[in-house]
N, C-alpha and C positions, 0 to 999 in steps of 0.2 A: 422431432415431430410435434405438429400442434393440434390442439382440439378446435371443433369447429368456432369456438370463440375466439381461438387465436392465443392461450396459454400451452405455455411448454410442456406436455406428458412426458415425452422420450427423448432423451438421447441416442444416438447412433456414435458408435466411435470407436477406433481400432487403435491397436498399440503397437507399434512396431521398436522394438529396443533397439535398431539400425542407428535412428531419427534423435535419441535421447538427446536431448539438451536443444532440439532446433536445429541439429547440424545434417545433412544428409550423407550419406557415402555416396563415389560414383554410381550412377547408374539409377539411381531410387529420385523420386523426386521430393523437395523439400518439404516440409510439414505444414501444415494453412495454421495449426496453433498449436500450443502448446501448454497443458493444464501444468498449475502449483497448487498444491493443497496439502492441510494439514489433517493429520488423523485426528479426528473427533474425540476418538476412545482414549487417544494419547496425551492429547496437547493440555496446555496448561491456560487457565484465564488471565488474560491479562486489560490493562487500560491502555490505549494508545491515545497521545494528545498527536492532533495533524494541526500543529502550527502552520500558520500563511501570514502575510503581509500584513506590520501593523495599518499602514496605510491606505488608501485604494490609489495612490497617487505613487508613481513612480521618485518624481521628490517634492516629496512633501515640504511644507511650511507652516507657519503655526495656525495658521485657519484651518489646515485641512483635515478631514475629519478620521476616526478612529474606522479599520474596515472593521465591521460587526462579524464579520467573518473568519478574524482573526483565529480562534481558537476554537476548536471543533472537538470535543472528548469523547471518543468511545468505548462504553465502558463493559460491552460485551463481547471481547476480542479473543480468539486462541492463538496462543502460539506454538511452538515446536519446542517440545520437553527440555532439548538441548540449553533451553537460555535459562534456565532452571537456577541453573551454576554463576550465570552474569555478572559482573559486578558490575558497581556504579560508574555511569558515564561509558562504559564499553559500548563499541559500537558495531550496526549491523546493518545489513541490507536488506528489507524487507521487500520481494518479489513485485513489480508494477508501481510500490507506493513510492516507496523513497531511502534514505539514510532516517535508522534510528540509533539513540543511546538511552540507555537504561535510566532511569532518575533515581538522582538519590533518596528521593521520597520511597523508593520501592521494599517492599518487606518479604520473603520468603513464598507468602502465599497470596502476593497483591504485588502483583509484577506492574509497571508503570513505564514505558515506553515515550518517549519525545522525536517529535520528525524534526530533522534538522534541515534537509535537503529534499526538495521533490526532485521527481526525473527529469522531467523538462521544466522550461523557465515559461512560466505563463504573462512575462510581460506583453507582448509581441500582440498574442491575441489579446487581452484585455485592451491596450491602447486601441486597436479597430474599433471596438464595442462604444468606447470612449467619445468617439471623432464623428 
């Protein structure tokens, strides 16, 4: 629901434990979304670096220039208590983002995460934008 400015007040939303995971049983109809979230109260701080493309150029050559875009650090992240235990380089799937592994840079209480993989490959649309 929105206020007359058009900001989000409420949510509206039902849970049916049928549906879990996106899947439906016969008969139910399938889910329009599906929420991931971490306990607030629970999770642990962490850094995530979302590495992307040194380049903005699919192949590059020595003129072409550095994407500024390259490296994105978020330094205000939660995670799921589970990665607590982590070790270096172990890897994981973080929900919509991508593949992460832990960096060796990380310390007990300063957890450090690297994207390795996004989900989809954004060459495709970037070359449109390009042309």
């Amino acid at each position: 629901m929105k206020d007359a400015a058009g900001n989000i007040v409420e949510l509206r939303c039902t849970y049916d434990p049928a549906t879990r995971g996106g899947d439906a049983p016969p008969g139910k109809p399938s889910p329009k979304a599906t929420l991931h979230w971490v306990s607030a109260a629970h999770s642990l701080p962490a850094e995530v670096r979302l590495y992307d493309r040194l380049f903005d150029e699919e192949r590059p050559d020595n003129d072409s220039p550095i994407n500024p875009n390259s490296l994105d650090v978020l330094t205000s992240c939660q995670v799921e208590p589970s990665l607590k235990d982590a070790k270096s380089l172990d890897r994981f799937q973080f929900e919509r983002l991508g593949y992460f592994c832990l960096d060796p840079d990380s310390k007990p209480n300063a957890l450090v995460f690297n994207r390795t993989v996004t989900l989809k490959d954004t060459w495709a649309k970037i070359e449109k934008t390009l042309k």
